[in-house]
MARDRENSE-837331 format. One record per residue: residue number from 1; chain; x, y, z negated of N, C-alpha, C in turn. Coordinates in Angstrom, 2 decimals. Atoms other than C-alpha are relative to their C-alpha. Layout:
PT   num   chaine      n_c1      n_c2      n_c3     ca_c1     ca_c2     ca_c3      c_c1      c_c2      c_c3
PT   NUM        A         X         Y         Z         X         Y         Z         X         Y         Z
...
This chain:
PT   num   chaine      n_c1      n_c2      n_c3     ca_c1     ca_c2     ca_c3      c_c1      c_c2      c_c3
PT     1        A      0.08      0.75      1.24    -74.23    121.39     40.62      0.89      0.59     -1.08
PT     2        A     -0.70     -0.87      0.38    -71.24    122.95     39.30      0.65      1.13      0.11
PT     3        A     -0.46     -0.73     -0.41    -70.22    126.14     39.02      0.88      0.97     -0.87
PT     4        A     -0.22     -1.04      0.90    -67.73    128.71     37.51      0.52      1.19      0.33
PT     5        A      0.61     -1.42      0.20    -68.05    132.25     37.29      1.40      0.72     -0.22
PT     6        A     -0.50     -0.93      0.51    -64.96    134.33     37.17      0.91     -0.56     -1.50
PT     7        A     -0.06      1.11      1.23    -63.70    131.35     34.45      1.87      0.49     -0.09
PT     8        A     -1.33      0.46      0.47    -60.09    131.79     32.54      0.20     -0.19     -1.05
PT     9        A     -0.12      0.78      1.75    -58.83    129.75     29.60      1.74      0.36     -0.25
PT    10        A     -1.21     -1.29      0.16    -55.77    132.04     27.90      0.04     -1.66     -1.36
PT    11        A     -0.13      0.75      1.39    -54.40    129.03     24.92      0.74      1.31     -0.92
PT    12        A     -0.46     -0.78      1.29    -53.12    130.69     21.40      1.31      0.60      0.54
PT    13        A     -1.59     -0.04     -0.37    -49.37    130.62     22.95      0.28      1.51      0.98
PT    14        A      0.16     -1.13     -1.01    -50.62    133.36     25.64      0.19     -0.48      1.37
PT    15        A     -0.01      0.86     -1.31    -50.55    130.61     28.33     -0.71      0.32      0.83
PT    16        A      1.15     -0.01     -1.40    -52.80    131.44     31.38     -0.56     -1.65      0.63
PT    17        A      0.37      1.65     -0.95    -53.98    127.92     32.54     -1.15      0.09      0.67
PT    18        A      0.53     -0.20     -1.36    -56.43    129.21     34.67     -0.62      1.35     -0.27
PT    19        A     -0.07     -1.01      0.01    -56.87    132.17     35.81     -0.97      0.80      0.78
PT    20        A      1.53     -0.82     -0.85    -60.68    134.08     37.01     -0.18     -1.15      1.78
PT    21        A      0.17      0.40     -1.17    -61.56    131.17     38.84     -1.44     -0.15      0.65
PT    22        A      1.95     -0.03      0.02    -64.76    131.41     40.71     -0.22     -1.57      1.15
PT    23        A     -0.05      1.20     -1.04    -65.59    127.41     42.50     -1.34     -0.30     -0.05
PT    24        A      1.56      0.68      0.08    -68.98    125.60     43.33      0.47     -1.45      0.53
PT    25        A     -0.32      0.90      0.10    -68.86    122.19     43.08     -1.66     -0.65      0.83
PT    26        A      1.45      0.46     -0.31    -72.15    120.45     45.06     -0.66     -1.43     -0.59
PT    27        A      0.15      1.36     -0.06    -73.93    117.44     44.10      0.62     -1.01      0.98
PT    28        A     -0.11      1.24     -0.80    -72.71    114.05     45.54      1.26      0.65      0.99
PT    29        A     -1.42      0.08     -0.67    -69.16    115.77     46.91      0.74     -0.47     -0.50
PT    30        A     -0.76      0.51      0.14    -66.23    114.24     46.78      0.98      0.66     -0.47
PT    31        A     -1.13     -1.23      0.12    -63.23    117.04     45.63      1.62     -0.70     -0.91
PT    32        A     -1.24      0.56      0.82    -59.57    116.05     44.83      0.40      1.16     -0.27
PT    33        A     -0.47     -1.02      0.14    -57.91    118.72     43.15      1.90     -0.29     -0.52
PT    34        A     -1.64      0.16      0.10    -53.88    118.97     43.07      0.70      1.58     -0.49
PT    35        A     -0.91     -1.16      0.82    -50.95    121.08     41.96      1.06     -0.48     -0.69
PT    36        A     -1.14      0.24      0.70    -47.88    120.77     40.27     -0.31      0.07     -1.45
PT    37        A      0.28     -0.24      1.33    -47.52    120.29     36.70      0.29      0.76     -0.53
PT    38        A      0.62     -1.24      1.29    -49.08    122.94     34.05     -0.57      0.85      1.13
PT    39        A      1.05     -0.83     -1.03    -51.12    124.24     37.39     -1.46     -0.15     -0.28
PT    40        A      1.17      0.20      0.72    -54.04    123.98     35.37     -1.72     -1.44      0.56
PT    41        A      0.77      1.21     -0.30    -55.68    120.64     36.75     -0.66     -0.41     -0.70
PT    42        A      0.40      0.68      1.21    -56.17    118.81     33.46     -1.13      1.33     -0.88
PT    43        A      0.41     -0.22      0.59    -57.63    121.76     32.00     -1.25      0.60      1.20
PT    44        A      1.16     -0.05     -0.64    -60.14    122.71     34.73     -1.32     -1.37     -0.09
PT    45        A      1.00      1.65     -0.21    -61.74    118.89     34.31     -0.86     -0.13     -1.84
PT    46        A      0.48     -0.37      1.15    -61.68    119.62     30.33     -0.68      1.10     -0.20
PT    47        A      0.47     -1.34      0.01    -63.75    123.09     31.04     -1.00     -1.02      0.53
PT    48        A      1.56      0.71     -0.61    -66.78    120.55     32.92     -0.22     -0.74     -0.86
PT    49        A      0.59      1.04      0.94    -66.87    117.94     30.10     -0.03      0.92     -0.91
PT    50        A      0.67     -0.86      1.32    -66.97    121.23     27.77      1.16     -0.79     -1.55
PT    51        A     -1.69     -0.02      1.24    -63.34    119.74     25.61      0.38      0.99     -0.46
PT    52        A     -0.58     -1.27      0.08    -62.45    123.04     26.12     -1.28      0.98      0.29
PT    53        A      1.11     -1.16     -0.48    -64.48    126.68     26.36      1.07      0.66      0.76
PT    54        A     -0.66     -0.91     -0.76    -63.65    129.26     28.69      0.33      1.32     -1.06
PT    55        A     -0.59     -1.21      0.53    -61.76    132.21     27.47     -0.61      1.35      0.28
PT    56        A      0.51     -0.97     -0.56    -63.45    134.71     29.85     -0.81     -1.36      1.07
PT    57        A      0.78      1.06     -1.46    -66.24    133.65     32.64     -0.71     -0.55     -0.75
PT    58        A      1.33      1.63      0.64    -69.10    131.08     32.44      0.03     -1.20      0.90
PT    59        A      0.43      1.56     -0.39    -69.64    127.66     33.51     -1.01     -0.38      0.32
PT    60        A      1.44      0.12     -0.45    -72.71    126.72     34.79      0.06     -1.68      0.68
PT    61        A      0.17      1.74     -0.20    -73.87    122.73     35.01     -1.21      0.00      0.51
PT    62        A      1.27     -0.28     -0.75    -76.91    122.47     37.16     -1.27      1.27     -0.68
PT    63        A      0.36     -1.39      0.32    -77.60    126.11     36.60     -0.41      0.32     -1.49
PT    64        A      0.11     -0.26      1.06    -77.57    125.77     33.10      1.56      0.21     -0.93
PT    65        A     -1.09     -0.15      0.49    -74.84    127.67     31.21      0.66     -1.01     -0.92
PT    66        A     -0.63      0.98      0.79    -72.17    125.30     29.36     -0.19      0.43     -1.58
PT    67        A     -0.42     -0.43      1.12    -71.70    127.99     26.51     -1.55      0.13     -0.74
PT    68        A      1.05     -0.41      0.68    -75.93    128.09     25.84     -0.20     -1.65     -0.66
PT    69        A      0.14      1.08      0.52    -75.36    124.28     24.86      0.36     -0.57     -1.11
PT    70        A     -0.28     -0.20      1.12    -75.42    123.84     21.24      0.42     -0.81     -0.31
PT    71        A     -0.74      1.09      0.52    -73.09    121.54     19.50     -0.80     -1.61     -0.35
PT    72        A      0.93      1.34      0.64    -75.95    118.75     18.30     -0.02     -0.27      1.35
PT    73        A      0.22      0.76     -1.31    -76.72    118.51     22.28      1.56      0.18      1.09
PT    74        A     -0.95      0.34     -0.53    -73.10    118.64     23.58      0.23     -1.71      0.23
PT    75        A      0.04      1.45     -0.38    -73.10    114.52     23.58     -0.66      0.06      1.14
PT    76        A      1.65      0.54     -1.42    -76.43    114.19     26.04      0.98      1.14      1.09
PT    77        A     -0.45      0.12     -1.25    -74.47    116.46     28.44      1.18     -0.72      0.50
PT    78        A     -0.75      0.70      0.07    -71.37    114.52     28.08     -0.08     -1.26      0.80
PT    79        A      0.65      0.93     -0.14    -73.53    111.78     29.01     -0.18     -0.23      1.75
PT    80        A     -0.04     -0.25     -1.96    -73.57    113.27     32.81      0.82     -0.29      0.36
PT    81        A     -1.20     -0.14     -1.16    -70.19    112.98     33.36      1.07     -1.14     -0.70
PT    82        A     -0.62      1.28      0.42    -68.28    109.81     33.14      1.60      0.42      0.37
PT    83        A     -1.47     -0.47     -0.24    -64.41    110.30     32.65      1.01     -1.13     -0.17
PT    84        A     -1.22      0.93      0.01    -61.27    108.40     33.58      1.07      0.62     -0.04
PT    85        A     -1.24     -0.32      0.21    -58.05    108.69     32.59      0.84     -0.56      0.54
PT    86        A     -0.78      0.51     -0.56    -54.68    107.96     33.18      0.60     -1.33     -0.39
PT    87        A     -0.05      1.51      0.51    -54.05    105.80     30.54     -1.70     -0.56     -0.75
PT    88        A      1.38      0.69      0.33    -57.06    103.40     29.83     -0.75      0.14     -0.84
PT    89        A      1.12     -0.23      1.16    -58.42    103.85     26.82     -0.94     -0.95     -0.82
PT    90        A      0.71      1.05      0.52    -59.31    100.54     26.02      0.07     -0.95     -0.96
PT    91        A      0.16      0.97      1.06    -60.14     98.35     22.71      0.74     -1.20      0.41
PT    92        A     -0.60      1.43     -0.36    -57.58     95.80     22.64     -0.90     -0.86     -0.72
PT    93        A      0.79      1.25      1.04    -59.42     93.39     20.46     -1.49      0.11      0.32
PT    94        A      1.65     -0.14     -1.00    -62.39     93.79     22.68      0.29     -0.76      1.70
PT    95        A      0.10      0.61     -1.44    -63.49     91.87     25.95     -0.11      1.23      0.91
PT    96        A      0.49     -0.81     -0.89    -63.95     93.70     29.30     -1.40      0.74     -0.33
PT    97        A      0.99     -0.02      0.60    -67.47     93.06     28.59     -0.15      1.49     -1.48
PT    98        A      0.29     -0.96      1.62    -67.28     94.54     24.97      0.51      1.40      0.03
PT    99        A     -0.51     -1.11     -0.05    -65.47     97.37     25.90     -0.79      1.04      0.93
PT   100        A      0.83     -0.48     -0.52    -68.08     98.64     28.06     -1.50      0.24     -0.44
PT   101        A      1.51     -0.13      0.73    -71.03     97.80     26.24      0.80      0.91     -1.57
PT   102        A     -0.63     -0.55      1.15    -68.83     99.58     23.11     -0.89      1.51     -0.09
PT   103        A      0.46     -1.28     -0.62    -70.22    102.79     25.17     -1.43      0.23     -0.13
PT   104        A      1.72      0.36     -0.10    -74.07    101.90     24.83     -0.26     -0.36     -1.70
PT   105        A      0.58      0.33      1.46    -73.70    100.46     21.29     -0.06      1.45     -0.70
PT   106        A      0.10     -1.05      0.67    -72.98    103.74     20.11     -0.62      1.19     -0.37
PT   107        A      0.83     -0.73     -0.77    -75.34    105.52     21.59     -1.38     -0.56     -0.59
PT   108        A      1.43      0.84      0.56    -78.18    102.77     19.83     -0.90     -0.41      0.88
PT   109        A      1.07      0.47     -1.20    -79.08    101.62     23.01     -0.42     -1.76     -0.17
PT   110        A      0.59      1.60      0.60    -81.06     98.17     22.42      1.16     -1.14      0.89
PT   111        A     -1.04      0.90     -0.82    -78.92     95.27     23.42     -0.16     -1.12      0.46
PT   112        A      0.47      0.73     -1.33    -81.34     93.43     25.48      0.41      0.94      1.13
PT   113        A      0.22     -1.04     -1.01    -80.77     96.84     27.67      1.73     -0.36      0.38
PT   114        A     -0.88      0.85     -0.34    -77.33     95.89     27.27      0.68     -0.90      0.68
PT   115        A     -0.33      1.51     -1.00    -76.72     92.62     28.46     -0.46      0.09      1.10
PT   116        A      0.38     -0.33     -1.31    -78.62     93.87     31.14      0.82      0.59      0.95
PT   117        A     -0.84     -1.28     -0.64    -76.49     96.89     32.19      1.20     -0.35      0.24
PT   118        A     -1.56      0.14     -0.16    -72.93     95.93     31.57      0.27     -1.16      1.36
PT   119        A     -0.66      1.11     -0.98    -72.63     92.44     33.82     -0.10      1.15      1.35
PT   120        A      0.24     -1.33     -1.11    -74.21     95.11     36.80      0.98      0.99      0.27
PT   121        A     -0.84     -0.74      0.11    -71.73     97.56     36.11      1.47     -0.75      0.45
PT   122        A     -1.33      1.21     -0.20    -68.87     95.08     35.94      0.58     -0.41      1.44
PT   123        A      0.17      0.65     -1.15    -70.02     93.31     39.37      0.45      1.49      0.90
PT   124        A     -0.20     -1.19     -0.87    -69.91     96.96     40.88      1.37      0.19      0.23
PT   125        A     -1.58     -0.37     -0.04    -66.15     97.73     40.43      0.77     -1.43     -0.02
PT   126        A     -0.77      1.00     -0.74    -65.44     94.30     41.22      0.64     -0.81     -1.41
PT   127        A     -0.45      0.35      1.19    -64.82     92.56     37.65     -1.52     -1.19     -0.53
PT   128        A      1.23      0.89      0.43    -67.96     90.35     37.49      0.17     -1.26     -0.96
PT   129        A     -0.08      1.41      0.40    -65.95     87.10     36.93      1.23      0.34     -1.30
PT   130        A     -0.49     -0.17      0.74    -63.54     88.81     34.46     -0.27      0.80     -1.30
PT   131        A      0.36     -0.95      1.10    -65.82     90.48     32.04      0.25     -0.70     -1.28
PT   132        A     -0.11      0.28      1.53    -64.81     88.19     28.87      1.43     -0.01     -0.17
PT   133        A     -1.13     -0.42      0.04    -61.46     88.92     29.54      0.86      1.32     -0.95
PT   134        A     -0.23     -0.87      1.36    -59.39     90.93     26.94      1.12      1.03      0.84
PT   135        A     -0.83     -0.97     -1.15    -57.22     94.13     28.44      1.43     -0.76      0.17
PT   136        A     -1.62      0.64      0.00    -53.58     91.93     27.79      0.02     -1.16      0.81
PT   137        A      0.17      0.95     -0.98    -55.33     89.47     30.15     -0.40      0.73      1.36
PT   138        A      0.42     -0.53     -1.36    -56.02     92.01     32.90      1.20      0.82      0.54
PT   139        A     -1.60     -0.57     -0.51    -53.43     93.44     35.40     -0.48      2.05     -0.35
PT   140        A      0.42     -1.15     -0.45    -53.51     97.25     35.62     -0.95      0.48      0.43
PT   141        A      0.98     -0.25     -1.09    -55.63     97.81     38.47     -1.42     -0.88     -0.93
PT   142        A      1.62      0.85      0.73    -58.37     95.76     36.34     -0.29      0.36     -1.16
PT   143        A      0.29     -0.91      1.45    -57.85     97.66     33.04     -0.57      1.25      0.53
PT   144        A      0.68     -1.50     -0.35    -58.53    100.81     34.76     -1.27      0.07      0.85
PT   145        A      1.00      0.20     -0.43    -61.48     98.97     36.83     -1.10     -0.13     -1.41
PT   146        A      0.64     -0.02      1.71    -62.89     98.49     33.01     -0.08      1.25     -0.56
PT   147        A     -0.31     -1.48     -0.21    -62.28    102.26     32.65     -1.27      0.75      0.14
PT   148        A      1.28     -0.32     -1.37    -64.55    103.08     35.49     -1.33     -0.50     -0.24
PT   149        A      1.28     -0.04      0.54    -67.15    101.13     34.17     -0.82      0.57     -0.76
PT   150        A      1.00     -0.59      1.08    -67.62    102.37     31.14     -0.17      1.53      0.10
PT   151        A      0.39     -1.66     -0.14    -67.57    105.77     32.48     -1.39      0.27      1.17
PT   152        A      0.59      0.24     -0.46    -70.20    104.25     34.51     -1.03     -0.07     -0.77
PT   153        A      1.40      1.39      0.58    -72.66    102.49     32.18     -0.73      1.16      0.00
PT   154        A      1.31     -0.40     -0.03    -74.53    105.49     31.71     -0.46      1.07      1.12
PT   155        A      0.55     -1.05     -1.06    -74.98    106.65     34.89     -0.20      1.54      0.98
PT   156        A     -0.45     -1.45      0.37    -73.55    109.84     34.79     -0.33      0.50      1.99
PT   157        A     -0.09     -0.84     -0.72    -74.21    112.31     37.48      1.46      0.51      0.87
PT   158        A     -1.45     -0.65     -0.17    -70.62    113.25     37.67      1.07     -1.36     -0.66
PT   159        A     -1.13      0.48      0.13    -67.45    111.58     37.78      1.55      0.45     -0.35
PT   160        A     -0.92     -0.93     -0.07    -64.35    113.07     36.58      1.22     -0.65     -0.37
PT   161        A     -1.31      0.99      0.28    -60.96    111.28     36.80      1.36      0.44      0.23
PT   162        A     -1.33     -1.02      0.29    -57.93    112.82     35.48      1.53     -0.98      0.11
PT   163        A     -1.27      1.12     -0.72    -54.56    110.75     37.29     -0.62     -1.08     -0.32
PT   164        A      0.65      1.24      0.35    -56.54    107.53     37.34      0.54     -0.76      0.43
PT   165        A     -1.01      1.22     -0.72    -53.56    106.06     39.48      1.32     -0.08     -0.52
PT   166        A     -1.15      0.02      0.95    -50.83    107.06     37.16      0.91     -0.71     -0.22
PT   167        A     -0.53      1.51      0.06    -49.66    103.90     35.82     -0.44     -1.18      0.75
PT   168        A      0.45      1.06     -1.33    -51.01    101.93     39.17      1.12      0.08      1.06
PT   169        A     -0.15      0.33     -1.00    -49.18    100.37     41.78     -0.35      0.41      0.78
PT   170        A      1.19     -0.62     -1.15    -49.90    101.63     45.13     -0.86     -0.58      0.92
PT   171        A      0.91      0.80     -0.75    -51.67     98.63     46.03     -1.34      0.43     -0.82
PT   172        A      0.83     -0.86      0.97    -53.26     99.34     42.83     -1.21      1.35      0.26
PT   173        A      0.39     -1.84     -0.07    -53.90    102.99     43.35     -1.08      0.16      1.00
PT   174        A      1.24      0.03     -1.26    -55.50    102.36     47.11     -0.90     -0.36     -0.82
PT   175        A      1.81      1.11      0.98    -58.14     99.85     45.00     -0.98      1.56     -0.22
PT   176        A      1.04     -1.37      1.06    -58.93    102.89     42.50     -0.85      0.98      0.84
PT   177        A      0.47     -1.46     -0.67    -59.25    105.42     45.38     -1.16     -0.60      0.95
PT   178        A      0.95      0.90     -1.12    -61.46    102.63     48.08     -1.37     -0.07     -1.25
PT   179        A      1.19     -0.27      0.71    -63.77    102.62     44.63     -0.46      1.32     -0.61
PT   180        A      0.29     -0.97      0.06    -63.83    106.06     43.73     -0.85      0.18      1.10
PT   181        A      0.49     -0.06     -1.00    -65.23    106.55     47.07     -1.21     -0.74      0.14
PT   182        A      0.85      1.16      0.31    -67.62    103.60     47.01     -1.19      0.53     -0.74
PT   183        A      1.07     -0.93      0.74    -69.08    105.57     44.01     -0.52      1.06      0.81
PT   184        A      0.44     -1.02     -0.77    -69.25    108.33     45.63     -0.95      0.13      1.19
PT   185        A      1.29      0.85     -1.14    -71.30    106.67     48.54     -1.32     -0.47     -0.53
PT   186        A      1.48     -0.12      0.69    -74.04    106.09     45.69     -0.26      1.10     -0.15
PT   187        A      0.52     -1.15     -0.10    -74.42    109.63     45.69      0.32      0.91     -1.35
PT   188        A     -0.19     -0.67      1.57    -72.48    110.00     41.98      1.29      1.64      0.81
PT   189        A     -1.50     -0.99     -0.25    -69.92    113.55     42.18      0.84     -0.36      0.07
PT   190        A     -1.45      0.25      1.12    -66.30    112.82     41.88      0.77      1.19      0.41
PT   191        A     -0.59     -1.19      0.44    -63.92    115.29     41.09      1.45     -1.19     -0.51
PT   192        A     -1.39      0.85      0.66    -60.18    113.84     41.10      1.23      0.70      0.10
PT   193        A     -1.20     -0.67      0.29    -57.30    115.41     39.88      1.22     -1.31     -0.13
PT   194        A     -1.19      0.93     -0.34    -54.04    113.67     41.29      1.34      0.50      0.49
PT   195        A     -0.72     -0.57     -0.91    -50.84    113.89     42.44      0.67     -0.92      0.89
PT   196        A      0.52      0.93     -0.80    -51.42    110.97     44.29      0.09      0.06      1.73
PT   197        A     -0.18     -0.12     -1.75    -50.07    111.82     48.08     -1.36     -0.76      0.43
PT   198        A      0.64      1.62     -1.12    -51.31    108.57     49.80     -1.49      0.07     -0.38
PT   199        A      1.27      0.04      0.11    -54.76    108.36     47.99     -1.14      1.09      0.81
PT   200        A      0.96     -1.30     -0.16    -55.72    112.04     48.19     -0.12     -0.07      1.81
PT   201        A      0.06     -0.39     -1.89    -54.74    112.15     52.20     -0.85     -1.51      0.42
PT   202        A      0.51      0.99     -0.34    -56.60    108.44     52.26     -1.60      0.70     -0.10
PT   203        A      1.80     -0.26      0.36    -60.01    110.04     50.81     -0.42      1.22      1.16
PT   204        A      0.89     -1.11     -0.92    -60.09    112.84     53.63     -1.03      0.69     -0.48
PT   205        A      1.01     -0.46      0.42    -62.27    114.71     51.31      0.12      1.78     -0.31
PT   206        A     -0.20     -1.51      0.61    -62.46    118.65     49.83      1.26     -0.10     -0.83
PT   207        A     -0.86      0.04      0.94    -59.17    119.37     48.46      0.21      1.35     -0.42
PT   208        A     -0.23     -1.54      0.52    -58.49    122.18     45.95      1.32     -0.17      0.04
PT   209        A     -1.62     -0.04      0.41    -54.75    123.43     45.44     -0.28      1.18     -0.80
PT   210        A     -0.11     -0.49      1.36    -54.03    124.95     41.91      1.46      0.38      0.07
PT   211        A     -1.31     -0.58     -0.08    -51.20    127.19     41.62     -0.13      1.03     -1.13
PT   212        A     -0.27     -0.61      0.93    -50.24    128.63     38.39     -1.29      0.09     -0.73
PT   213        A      1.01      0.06      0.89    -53.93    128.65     37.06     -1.04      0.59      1.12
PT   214        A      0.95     -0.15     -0.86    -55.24    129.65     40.62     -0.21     -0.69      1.09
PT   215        A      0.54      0.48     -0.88    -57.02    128.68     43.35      0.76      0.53      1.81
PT   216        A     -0.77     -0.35     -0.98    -54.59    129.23     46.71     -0.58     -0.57      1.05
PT   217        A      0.73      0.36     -1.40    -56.73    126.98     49.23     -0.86     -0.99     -0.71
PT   218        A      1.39      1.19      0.30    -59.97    125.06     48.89     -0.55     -0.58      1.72
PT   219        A      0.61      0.02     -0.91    -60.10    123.20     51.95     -0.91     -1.25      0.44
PT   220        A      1.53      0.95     -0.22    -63.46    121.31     52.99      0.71     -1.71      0.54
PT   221        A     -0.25      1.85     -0.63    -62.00    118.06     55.01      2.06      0.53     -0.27
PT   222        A     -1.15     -0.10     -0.10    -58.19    118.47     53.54      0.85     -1.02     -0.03
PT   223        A     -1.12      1.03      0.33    -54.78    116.70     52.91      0.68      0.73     -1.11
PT   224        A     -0.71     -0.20      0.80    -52.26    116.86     49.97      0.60      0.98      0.02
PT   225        A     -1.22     -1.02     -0.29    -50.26    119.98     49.91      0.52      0.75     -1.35
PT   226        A     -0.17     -0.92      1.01    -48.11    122.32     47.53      0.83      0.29      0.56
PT   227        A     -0.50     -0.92     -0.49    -46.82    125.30     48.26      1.32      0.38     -1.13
């Protein structure tokens, strides 16, 4: 599904943040990726949503290059890959609800389709009975379940969640990582960059390790490590 080619992103400063990396990413895997900080995590996740271009190398999104995708249709692939952060990102002066459908209005999606989609979404990550709820009425773990939705609503192919346990508790944090997973059991990608001990060694999944802007072990059923 994803793939890149020999990929390194050099910033103005003469930074290396990653450095000729070549990875394949499959449909419907699971991959945590780790590393110490400025081991180029954050900017490998901004090279798949296309935030960033590659410096050298190509990118390739279900075998279609990133760099042949012209600025007017950069949104619609955007559209594949639903992203979470560390901190939330969410409309205070907006409901759960509204802050999810915020994602659809913008987009001019009709809002019978709407009212349809969001409660669904909501119920999924476990927020059904708190969707008119405003983020200063939700704990943590339920702002960042509001998050998840709206990186949900449209269905995205891909999942990409950059420290999504950050500012979580580690009762918290389990939640995020028992629904990451969950998704992932519908057959969406995820791709999670953490430094998240407990979660990452909870998900038993593909773990990359990022070291200086490279790739030092990619292993299929791993645990947490840095070298």
């Amino acid at each position: 599904m994803i793939k890149f080619d020999g990929v390194s992103k050099v910033y103005k400063d003469e930074f290396v943040a990653l450095n000729n990396i070549n990875l394949e990413i499959k449909s419907g895997e699971f991959i945590s990726i780790v590393g110490q900080s400025g081991a180029g995590k954050s900017t490998l996740l901004k090279l798949i949503y296309a935030e960033e271009t590659p410096t050298n190398g190509k990118i390739f999104f279900n075998d279609r290059p990133l760099d042949g995708i012209s600025r007017r249709k950069l949104p619609e692939h955007r559209r594949n890959i639903g992203t979470v952060f560390q901190d939330f990102k969410l409309l205070p002066q907006k409901t759960a609800f509204e802050n999810v459908a915020y994602a659809l209005e913008v987009c001019g999606i009709p809002k019978n389709a709407i009212f349809n989609d969001v409660p669904q979404i909501l119920e999924i990550v476990g927020l059904g009975n708190r969707q008119n709820k405003f983020p200063h009425e939700l704990s943590g773990g339920e702002q960042q379940r509001v998050a998840m939705a709206r990186a949900l609503i449209h269905k995205p192919s891909v999942i990409v969640a950059d420290e999504p346990t950050g500012n979580l508790d580690p009762a918290s944090s389990m939640d995020i990582m028992q629904l990451l997973l969950k998704i992932n059991k519908l057959g969406t990608t995820v791709i999670l960059a953490s430094h998240d001990k407990d979660i990452i060694n909870k998900a038993a999944k593909r773990v990359l390790v990022l070291e200086q802007g490279r790739i030092i072990c990619d292993d299929l059923r791993g645990k947490y490590k840095i070298y």
